[in-house]
BATORKE-463781 format. One record per residue: residue in three letters; x, y, z of N, C-alpha, C in turn. Coordinates in pm, whole numbers, padded with zeros to 5 digits, always signed. Layout:
ALAXYZXYZXYZ ...
//
This chain:
UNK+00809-01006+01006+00758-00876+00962+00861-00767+00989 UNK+00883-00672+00885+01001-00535+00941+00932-00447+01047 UNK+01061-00402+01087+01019-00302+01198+01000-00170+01117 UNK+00894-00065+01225+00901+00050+01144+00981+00107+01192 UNK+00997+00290+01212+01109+00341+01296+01090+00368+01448 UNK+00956+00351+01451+00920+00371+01600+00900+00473+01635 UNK+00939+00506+01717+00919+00642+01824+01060+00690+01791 UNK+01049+00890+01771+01200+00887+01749+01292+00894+01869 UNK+01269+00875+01993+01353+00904+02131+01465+00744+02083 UNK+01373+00669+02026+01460+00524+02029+01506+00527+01877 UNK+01509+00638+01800+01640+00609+01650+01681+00739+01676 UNK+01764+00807+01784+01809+00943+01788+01992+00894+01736 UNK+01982+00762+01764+02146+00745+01724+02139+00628+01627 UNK+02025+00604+01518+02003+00518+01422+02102+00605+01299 UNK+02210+00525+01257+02299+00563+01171+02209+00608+00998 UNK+02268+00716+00988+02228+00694+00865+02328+00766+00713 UNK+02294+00735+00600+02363+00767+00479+02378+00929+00435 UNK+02450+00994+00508+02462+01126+00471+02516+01150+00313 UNK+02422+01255+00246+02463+01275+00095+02491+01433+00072 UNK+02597+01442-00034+02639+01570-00106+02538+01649-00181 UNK+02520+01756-00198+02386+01843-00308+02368+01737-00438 UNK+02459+01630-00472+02408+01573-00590+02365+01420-00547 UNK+02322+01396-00417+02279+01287-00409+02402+01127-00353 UNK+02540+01198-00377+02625+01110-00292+02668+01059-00197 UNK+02658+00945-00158+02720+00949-00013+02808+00969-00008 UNK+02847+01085+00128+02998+01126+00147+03002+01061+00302 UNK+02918+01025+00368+02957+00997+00515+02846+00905+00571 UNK+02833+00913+00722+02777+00803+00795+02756+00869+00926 UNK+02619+00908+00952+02651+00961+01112+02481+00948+01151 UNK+02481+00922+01322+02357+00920+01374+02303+01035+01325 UNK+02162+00980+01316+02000+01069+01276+02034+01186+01374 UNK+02114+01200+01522+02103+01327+01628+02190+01408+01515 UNK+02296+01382+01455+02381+01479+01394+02351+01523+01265 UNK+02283+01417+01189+02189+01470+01019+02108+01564+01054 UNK+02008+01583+01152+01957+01694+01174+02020+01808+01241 UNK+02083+01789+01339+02137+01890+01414+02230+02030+01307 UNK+02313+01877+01174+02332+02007+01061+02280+02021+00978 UNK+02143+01998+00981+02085+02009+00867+02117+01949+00735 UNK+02168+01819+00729+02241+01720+00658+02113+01640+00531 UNK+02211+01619+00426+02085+01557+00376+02095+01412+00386 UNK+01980+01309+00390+01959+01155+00353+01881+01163+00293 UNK+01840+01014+00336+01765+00970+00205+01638+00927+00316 UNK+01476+00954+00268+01406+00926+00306+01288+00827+00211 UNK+01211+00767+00238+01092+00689+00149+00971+00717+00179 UNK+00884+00728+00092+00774+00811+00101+00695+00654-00001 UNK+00585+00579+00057+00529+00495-00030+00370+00508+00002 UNK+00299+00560-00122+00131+00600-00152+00077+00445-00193 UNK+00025+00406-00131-00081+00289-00160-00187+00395-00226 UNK-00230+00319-00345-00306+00376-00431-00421+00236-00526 UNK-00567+00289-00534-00644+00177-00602-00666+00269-00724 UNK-00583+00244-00848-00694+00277-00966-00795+00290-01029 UNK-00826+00189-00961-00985+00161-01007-01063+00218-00931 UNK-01025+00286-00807-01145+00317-00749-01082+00459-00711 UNK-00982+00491-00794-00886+00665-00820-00894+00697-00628 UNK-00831+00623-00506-00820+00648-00404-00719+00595-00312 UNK-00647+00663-00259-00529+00621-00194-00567+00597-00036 UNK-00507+00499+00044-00495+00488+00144-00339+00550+00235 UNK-00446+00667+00349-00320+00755+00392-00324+00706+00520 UNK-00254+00686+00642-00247+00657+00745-00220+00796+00878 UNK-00284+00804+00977-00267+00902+01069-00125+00898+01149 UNK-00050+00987+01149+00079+00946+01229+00067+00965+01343 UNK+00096+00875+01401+00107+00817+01586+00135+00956+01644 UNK+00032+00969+01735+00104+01113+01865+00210+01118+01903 UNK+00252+00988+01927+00376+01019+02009+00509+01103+01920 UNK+00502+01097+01755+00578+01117+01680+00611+01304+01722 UNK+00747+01337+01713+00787+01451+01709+00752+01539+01621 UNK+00737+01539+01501+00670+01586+01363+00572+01528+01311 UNK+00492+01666+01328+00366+01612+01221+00278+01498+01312 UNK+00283+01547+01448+00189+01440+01490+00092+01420+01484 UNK-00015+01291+01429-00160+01339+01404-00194+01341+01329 UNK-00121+01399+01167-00129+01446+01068-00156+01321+00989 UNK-00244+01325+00851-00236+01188+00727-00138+01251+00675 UNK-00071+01108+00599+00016+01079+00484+00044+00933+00480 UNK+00113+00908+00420+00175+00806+00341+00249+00727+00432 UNK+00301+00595+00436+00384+00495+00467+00522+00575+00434 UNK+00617+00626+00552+00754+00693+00531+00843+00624+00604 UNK+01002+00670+00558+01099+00577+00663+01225+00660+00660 UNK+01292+00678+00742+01463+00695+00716+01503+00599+00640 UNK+01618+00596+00515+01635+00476+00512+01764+00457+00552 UNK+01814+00374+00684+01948+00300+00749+02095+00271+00627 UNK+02153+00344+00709+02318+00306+00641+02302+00163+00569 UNK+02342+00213+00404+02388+00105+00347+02291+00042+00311 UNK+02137+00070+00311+02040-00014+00238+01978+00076+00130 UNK+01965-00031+00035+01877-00033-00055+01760+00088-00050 UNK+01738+00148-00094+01617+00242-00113+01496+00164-00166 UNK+01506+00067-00258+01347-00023-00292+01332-00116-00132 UNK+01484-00155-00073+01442-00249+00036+01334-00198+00150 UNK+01394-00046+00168+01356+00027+00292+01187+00022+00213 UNK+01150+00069+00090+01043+00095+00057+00937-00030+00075 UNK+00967-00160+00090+00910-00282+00110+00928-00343+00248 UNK+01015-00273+00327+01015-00279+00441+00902-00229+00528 UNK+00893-00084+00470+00798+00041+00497+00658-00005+00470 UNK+00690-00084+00368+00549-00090+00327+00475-00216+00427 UNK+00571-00276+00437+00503-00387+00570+00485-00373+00683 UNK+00597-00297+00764+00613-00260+00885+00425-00178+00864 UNK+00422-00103+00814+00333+00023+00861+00185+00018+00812 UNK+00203-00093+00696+00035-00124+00660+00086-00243+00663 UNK+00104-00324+00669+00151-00528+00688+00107-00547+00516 UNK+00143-00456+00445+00101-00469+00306+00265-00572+00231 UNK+00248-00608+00169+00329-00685+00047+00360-00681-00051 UNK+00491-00686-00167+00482-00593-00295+00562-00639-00326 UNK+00554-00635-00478+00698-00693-00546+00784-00555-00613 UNK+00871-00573-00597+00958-00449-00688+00920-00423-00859 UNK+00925-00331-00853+00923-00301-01045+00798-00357-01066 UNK+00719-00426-00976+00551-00488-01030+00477-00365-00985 UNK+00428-00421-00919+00264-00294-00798+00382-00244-00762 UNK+00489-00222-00700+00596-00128-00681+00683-00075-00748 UNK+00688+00080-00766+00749+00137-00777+00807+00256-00774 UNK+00882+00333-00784+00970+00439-00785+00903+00542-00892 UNK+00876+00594-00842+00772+00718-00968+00876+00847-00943 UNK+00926+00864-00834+01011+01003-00887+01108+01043-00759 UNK+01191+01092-00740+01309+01184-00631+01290+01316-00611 UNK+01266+01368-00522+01271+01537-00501+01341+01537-00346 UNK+01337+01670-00330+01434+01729-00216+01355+01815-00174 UNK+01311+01782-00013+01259+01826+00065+01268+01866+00186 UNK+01390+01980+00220+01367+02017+00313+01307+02084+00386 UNK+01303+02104+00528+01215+02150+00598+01263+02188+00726 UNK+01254+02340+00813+01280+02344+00984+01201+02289+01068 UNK+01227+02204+01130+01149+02178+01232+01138+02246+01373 UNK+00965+02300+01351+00923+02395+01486+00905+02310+01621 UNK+00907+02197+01619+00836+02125+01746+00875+02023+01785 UNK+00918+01962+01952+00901+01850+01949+01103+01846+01972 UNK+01138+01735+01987+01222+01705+02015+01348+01756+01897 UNK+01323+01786+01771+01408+01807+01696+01389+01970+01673 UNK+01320+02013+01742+01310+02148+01738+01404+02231+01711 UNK+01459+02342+01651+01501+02386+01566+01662+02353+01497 UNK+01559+02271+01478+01701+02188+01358+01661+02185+01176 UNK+01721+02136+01116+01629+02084+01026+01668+01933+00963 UNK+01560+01915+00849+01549+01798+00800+01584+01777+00644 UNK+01722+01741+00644+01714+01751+00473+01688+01628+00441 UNK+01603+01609+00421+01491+01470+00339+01507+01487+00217 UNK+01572+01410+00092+01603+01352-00007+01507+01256-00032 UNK+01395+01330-00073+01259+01180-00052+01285+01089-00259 UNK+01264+00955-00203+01244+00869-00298+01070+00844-00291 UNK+01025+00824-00385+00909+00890-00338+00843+00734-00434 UNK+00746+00634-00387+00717+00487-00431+00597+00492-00473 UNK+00491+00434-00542+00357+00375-00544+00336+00221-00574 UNK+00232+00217-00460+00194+00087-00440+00083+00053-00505 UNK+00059+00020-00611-00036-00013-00678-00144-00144-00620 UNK-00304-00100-00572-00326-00159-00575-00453-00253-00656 UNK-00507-00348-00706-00574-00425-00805-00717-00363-00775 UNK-00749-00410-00627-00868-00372-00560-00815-00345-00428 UNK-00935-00225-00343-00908-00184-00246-00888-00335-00101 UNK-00791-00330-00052-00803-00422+00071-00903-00257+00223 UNK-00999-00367+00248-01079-00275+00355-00991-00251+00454 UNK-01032-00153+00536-00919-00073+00631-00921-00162+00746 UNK-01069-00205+00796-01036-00274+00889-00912-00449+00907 UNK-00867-00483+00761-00769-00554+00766-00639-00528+00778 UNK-00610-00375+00715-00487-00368+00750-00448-00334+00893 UNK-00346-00430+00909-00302-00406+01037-00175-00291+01067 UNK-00203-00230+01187-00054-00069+01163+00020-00151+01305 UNK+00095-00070+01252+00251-00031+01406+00219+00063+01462 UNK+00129+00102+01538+00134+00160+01612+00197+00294+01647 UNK+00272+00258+01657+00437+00349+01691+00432+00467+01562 UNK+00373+00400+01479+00421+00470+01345+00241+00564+01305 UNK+00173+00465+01311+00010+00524+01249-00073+00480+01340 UNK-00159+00582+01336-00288+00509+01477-00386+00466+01370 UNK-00407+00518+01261-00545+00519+01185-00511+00515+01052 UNK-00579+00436+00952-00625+00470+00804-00729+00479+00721 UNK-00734+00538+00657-00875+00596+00585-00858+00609+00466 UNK-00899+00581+00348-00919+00601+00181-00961+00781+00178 UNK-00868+00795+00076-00920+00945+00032-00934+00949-00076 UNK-01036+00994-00197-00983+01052-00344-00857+01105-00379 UNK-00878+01078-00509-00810+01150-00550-00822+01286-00513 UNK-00925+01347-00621-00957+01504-00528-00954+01566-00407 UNK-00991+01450-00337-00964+01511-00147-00857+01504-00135 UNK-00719+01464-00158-00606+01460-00225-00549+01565-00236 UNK-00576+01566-00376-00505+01717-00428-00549+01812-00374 UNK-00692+01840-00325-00721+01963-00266-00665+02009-00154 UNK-00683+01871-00085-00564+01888+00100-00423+01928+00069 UNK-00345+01858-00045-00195+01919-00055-00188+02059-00069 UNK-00302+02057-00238-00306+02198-00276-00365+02311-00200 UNK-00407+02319-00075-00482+02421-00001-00435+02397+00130 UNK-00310+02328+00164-00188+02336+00279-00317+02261+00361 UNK-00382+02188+00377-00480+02145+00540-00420+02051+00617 UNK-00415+02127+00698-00341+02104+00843-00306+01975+00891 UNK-00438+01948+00852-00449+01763+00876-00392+01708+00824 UNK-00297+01727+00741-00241+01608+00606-00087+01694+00646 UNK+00039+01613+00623+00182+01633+00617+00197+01692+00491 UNK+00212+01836+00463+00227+01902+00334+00391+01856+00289 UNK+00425+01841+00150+00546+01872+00147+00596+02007+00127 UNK+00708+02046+00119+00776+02159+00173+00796+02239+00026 UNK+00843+02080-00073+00887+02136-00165+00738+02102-00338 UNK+00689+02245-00412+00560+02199-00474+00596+02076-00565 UNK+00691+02054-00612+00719+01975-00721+00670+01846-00694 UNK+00704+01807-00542+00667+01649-00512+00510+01668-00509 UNK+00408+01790-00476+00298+01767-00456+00243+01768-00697 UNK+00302+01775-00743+00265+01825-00876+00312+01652-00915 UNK+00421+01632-00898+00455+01480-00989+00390+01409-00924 UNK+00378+01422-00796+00245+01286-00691+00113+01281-00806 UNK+00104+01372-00805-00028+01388-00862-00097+01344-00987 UNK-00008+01419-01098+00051+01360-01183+00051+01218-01209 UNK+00154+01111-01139+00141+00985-01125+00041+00946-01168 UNK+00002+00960-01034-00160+00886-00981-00259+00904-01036 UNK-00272+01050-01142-00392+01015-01258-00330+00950-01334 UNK-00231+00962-01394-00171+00859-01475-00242+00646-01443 UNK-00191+00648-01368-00225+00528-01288-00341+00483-01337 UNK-00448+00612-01301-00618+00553-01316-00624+00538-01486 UNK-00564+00627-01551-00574+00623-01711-00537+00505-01752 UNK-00458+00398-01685-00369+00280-01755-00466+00163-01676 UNK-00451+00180-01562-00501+00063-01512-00648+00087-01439 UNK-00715+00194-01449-00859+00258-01399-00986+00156-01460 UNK-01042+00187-01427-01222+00114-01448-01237+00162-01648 UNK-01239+00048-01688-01288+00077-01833-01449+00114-01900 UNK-01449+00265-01924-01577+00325-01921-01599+00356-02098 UNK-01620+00229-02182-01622+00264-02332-01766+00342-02378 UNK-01743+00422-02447-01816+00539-02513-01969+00427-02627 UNK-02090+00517-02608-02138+00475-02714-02058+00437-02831 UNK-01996+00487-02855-01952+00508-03004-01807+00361-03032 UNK-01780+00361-02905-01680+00249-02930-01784+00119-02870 UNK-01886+00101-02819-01967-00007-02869-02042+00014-02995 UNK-02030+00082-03066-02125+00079-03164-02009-00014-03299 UNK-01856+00007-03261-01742-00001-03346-01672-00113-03319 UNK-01724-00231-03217-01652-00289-03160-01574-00431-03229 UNK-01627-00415-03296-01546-00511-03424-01414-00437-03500 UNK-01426-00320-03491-01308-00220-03530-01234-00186-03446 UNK-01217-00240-03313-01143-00176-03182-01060-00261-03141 UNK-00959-00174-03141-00807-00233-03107-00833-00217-02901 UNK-00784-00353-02906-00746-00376-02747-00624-00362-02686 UNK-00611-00224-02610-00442-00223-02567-00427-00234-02372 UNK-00305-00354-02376-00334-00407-02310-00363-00276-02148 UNK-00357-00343-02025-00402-00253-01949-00248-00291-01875 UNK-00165-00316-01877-00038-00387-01809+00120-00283-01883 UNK+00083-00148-01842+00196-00059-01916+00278-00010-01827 UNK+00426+00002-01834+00506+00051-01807+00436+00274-01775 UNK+00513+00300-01651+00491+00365-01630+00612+00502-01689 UNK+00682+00430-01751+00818+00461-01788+00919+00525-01725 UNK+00922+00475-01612+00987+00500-01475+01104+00403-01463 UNK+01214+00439-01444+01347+00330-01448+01383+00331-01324 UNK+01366+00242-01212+01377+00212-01060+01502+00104-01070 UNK+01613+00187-01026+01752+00127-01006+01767+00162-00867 UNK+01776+00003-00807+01766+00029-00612+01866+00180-00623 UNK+01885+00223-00521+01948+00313-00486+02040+00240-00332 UNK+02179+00294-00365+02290+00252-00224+02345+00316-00144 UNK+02342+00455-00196+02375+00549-00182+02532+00640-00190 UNK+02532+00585-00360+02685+00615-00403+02757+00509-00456 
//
């Protein structure tokens, strides 16, 4: 099983892929010095999501965490010098829910934004974080119940299913409880997505009128491209 990142006292000198304003790697230096200049990497951000039942599973982040302790969100990671951005995202996705995924299938890459942020608290205190988030969805068929997934600890104490709507309303109305992003765009294309999602692969609710026609009704399949082009990322 992958590890998650743990506690950050133990990745303060975890190397990572420093990038240029257009996303290049130009260098290589411990996580103490990406923040200290406010440097950008690359981070992963992966939403387990059920279509069919339009609700994502968010996980509580561990107290012990320096940022955002406490707070729901998503399965996240640094991702380590020299890997893969889909790897870290299937890494992430096991380490932190013991979940499983295939690339380009139930996984994928829905979009990139840039998110930085100062950090007020906690050991990285006033530094900041230039997070280059790759941002994943985990598609899932049917909900797996919470009490099976198993967490790291280190990383999430708790998970809970939210709507959609409880969702958007928590991003869109900043609540405290949930890890806002910094920057609106990632909270608008998240969103976005994920109705998308329920429209393609959601609960099929046909109209009087298309049982009344059903000899005239074209069947399209439920298995569509999201039209999202997920090329691992190396970083340069």
């Amino acid at each position: 099983r992958a590890q998650s990142e743990g506690t950050d006292e133990t990745h303060l000198g975890q190397e990572l892929d420093v990038l240029d304003a257009e996303g290049n790697m130009i260098m290589q230096r411990p996580r103490s010095d990406v923040h200290r200049g406010g440097l950008w990497h690359r981070v992963v951000n992966v939403w387990v999501f059920c279509p069919d039942t339009a609700r994502a599973l968010v996980g509580q982040r561990s107290l012990n965490k320096s940022v955002d302790a406490g707070r729901w969100t998503c399965a996240c990671r640094r991702i380590p010098r020299g890997e893969l951005s889909m790897t870290s995202a299937l890494q992430c996705l096991d380490a932190e829910f013991s979940m499983k995924a295939t690339a380009d299938q139930d996984l994928t890459l829905a979009f990139t934004v840039k998110c930085p942020r100062a950090i007020n608290h906690g050991m990285f205190a006033g530094q900041v974080d230039g997070a280059w988030v790759d941002v994943y969805i985990k598609r899932l068929d049917a909900e797996i119940a919470v009490e099976k997934v198993h967490l790291d600890l280190n990383a999430k104490s708790a998970v809970q299913y939210v709507t959609l709507e409880e969702l958007d309303n928590a991003l869109k109305e900043r609540n405290e409880a949930y890890v806002i992003p910094t920057n609106e765009e990632y909270t608008k294309k998240l969103l976005s997505h994920l109705r998308r999602l329920v429209e393609i692969y959601g609960p099929q609710k046909p109209s009087r009128e298309d049982n009344d026609n059903q000899g005239d009704a074209v069947v399209i399949p439920r298995v569509q491209r999201l039209g999202v082009s997920c090329s691992a990322w190396r970083g340069g």
